[in-house]
N, CA and C of each residue as an Amber inpcrd file, in Angstrom:
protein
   378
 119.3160000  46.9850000 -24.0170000 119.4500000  46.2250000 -25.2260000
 120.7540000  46.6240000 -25.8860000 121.4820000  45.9920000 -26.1280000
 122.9910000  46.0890000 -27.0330000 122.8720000  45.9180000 -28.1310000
 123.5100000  46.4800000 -28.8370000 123.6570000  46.0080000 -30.5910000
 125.0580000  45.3300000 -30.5320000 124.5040000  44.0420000 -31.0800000
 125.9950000  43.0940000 -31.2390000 126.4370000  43.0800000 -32.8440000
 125.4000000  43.3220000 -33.6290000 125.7950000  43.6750000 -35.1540000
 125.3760000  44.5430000 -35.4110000 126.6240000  45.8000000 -35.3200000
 126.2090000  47.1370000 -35.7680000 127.1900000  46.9910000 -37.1590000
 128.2380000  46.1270000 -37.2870000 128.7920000  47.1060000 -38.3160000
 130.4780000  47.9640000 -38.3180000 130.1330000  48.7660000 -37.0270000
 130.6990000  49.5490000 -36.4130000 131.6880000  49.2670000 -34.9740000
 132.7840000  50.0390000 -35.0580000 133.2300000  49.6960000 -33.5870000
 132.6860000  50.9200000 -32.9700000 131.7750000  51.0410000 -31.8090000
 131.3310000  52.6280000 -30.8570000 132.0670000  52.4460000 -29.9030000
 133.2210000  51.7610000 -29.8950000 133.5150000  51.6420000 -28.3890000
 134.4630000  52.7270000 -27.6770000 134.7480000  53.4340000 -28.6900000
 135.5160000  54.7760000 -28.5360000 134.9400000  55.4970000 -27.9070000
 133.3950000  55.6280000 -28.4100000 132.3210000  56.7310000 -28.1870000
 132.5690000  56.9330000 -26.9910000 133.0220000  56.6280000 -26.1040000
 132.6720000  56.2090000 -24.5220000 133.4240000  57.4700000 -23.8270000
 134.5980000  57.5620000 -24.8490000 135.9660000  58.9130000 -24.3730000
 135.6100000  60.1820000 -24.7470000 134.4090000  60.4160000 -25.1470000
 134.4640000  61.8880000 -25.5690000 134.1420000  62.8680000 -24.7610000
 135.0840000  63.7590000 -24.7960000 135.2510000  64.9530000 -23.7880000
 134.5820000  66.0680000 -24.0380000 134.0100000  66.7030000 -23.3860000
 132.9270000  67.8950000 -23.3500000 133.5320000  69.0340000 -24.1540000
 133.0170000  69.8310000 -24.9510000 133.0810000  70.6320000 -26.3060000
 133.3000000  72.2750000 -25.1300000 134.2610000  72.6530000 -25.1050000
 134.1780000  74.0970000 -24.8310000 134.1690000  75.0100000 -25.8090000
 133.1630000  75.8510000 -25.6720000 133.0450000  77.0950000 -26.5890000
 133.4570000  78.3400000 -25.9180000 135.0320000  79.3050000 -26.3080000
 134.3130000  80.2470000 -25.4700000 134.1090000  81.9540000 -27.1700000
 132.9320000  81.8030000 -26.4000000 132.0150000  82.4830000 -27.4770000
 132.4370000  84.2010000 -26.9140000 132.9950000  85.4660000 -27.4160000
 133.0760000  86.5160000 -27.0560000 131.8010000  87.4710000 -27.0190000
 130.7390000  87.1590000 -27.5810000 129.7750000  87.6000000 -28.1680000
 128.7350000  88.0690000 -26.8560000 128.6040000  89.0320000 -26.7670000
 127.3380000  89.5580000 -25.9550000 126.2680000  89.7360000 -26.8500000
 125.1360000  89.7430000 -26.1000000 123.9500000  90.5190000 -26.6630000
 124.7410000  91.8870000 -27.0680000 125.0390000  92.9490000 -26.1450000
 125.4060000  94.4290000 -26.7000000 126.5060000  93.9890000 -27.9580000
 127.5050000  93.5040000 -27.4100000 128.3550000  93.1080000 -29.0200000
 127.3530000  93.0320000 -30.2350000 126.5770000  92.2060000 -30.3880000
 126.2920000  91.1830000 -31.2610000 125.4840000  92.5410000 -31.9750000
 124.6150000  93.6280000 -31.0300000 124.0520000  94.4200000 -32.0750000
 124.3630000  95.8030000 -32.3270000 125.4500000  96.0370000 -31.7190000
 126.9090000  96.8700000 -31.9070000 127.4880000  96.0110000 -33.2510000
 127.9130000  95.2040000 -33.4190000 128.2690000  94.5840000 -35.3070000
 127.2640000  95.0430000 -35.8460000 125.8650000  94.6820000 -35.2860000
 124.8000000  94.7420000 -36.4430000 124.5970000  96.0920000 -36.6740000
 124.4460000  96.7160000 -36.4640000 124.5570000  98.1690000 -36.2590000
 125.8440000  98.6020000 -37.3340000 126.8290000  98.1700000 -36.9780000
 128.1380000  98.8340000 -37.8020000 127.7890000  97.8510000 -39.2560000
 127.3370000  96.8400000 -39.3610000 126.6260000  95.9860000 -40.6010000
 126.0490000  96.9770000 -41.4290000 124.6290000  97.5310000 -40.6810000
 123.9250000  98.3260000 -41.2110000 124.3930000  99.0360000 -42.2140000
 125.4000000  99.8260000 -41.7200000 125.9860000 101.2800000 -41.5220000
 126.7800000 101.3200000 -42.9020000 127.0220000 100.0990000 -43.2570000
 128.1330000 100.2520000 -44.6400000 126.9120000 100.3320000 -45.2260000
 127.9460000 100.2570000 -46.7080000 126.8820000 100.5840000 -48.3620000
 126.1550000  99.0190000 -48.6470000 126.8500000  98.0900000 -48.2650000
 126.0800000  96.5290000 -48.4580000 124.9420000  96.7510000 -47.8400000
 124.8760000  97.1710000 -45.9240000 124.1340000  97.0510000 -45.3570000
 123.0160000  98.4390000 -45.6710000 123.0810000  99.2750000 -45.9720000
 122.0750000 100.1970000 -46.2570000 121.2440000  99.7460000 -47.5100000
 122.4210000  99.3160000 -48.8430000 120.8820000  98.8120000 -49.8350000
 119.9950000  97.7400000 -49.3400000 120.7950000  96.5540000 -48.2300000
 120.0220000  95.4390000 -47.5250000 118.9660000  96.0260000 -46.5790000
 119.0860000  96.9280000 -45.9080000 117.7310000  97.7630000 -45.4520000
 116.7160000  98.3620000 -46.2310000 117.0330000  98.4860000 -47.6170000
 116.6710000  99.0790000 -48.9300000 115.4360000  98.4240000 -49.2180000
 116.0870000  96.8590000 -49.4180000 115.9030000  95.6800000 -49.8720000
 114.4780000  95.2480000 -48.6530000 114.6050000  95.2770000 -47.6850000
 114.0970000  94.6360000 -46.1770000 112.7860000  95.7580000 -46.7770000
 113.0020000  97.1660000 -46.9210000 112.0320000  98.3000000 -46.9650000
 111.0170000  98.1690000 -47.9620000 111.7730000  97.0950000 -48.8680000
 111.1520000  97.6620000 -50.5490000 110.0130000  95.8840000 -50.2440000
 110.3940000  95.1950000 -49.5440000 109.5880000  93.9630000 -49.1960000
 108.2960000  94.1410000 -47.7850000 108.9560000  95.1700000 -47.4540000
 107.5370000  95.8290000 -46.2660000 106.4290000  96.1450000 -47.3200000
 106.8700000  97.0750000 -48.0630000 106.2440000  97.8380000 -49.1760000
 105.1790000  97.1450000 -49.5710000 105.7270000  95.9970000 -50.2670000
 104.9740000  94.8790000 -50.9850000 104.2580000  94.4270000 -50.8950000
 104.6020000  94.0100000 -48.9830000 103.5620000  93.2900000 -48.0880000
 102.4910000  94.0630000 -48.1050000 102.8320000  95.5510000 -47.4900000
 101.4790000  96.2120000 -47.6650000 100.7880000  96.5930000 -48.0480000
 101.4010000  96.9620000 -49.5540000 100.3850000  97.1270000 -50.6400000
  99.4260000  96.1570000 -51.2760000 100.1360000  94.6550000 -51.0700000
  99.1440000  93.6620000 -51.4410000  98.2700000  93.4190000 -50.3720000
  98.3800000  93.6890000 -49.1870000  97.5290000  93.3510000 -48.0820000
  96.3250000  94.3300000 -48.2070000  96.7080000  96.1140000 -48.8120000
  95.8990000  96.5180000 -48.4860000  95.2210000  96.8860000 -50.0800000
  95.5490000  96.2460000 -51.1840000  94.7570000  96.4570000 -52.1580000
  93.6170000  95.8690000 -52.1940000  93.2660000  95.9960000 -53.7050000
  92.0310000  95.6000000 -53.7640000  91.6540000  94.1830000 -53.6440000
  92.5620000  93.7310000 -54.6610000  92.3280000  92.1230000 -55.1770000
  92.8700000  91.6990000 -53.3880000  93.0720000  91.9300000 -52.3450000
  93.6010000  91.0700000 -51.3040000  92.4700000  90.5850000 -50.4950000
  92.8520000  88.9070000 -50.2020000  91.5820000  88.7220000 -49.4600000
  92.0010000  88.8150000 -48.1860000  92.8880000  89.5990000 -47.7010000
  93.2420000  90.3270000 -46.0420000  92.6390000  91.3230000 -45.8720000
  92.3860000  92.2920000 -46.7420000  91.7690000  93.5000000 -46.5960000
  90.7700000  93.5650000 -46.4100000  89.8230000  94.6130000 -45.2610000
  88.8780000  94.6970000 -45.1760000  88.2500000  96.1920000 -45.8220000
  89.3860000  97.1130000 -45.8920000  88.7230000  98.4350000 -46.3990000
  88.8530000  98.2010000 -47.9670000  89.3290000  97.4050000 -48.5810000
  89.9390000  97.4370000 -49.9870000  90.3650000  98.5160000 -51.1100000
  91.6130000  99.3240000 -50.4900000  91.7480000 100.1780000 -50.8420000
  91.9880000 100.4230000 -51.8970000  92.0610000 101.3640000 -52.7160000
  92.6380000 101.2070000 -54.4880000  93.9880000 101.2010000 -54.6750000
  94.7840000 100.9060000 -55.4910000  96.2600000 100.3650000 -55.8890000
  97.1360000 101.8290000 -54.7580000  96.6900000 102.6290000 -55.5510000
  97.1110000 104.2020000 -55.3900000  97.0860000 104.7160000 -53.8790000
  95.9400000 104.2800000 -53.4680000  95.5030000 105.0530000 -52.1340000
  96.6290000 103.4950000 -50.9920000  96.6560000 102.2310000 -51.5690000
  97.6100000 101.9440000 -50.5810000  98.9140000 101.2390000 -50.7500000
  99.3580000 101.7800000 -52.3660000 100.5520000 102.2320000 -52.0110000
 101.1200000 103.1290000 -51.2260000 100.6970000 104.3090000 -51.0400000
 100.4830000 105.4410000 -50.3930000 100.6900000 105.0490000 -48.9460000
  99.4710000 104.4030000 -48.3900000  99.7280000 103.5680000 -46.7620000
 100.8260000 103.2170000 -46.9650000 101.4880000 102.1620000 -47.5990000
 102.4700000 101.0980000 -47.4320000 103.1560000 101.9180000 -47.4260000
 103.8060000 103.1190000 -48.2010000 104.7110000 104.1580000 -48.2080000
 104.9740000 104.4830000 -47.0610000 103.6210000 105.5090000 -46.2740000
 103.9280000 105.8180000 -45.1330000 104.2840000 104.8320000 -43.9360000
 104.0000000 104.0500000 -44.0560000 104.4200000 102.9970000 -42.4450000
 106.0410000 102.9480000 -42.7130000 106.4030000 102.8550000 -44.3440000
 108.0760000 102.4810000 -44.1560000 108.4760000 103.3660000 -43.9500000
 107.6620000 105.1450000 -44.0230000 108.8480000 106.0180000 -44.1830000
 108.9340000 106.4820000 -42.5740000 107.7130000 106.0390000 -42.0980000
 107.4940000 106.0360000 -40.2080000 108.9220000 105.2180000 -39.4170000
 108.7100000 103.9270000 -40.3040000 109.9020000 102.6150000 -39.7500000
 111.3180000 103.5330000 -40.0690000 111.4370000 104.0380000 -41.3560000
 112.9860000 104.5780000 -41.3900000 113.4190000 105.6060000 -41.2950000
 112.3610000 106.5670000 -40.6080000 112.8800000 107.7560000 -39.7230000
 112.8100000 107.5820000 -38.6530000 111.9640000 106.6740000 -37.7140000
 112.3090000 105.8140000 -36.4040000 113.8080000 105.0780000 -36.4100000
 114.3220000 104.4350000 -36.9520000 115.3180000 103.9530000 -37.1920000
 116.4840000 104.9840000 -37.4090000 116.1100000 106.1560000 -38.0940000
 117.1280000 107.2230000 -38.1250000 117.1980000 107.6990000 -36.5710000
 116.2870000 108.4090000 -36.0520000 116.1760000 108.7600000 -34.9830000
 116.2330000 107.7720000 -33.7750000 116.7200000 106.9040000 -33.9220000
 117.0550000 105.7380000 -32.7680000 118.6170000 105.6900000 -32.8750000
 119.2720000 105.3680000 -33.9250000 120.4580000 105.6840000 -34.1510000
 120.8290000 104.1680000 -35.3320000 120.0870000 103.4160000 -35.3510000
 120.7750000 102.4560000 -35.8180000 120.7150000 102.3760000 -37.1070000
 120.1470000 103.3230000 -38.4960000 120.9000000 103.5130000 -39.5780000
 121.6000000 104.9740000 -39.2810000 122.4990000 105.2400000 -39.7900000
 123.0480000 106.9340000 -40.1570000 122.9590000 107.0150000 -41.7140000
 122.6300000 106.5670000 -42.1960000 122.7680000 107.1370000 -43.8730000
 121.0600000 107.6580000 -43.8110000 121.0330000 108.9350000 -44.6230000
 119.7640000 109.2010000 -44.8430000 119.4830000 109.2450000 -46.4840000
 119.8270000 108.1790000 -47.0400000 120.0920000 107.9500000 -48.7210000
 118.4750000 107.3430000 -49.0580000 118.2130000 105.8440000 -48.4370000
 117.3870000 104.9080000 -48.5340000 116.0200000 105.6260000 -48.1760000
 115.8790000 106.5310000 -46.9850000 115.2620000 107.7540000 -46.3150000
 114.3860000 107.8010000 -47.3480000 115.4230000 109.1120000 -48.1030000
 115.0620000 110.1720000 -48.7860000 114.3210000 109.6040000 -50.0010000
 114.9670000 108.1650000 -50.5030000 114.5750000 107.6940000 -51.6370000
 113.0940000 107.2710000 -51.4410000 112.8440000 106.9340000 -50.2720000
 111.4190000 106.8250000 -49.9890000 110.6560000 107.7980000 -49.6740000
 110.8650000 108.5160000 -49.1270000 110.1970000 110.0860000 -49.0540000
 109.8790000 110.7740000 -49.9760000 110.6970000 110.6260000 -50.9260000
 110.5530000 111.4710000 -52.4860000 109.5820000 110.6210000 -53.5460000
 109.3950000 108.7510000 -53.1490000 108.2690000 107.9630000 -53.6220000
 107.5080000 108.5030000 -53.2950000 106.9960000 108.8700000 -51.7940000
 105.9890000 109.2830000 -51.1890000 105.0210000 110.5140000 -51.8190000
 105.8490000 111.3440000 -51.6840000 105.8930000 112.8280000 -52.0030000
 104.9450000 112.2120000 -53.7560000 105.9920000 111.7560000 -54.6560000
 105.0620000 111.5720000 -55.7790000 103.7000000 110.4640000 -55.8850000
 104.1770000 110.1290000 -54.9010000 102.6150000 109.0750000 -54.6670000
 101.4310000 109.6730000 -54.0050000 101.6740000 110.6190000 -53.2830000
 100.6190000 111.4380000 -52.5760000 100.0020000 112.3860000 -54.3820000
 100.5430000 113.1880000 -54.5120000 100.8810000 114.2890000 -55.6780000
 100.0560000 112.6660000 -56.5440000  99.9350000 112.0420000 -56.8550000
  99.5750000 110.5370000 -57.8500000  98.1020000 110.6430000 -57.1420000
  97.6720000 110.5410000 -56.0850000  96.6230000 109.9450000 -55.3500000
  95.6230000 111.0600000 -55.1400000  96.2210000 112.2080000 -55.0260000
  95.5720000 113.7120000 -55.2880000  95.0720000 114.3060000 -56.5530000
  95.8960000 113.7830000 -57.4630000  95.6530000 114.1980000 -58.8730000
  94.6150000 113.3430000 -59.4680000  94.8500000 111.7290000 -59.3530000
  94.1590000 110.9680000 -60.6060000  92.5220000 110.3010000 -59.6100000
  93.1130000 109.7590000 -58.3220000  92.1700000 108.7820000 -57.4880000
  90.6610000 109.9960000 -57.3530000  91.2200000 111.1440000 -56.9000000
  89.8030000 111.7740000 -56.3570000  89.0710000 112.4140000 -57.5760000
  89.4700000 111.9150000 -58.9740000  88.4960000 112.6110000 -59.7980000
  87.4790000 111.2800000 -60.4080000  87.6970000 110.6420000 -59.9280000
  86.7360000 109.0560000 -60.5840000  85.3880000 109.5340000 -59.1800000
């Protein structure tokens, strides 16, 4: 079927020559950048950022009010979880190699530390 009233002349369309890309990019490149991404001060608060949204996830998943949860833990007891899985994820990540700053780390470790010290003190006297 032809279109005899398009409107348009397509009759050009007919010459178009195949699109070369040449792309330098490997897989190893691509996470060799990401990696050196990481590694600056943009990319460490953006892991910050990525950490502080794990957090979130898991504390609402594993509180009370969540209708995902099956143990329904109290605010305290899983912030605490959510703490530990990120501080698991970003000392795995230290020890793999692909952050080197231990800033974002520590800043979570030292949440931890007072969230445990929080969950010890106030949760087990009710």
């Amino acid at each position: 079927m032809a279109f005899e009233k398009t409107g348009m002349n397509l009759t050009n369309l007919n010459n178009i020559s195949n699109l070369n890309l040449n792309v330098s990019f490997t897989p190893s490149r691509i996470i060799d950048s990401m990696i050196g991404n990481l590694n600056s001060d943009g990319g460490i608060w953006t892991i910050g950022i990525i950490f502080v949204g794990i957090y979130i996830m898991l504390l609402w998943t594993l509180s009370e009010d969540s209708p995902f949860a099956k143990f329904k833990y109290s605010y305290l007891r899983g912030s605490l979880l959510g703490l530990c899985v990120v501080n698991l994820i970003s000392i795995t990540m230290i020890s793999v190699g692909i952050v080197e700053s231990f800033r974002i780390v520590a800043i979570f470790l030292i949440l931890n530390i007072l969230n445990m010290i929080l969950v010890l003190s106030l949760d087990n006297n009710q």
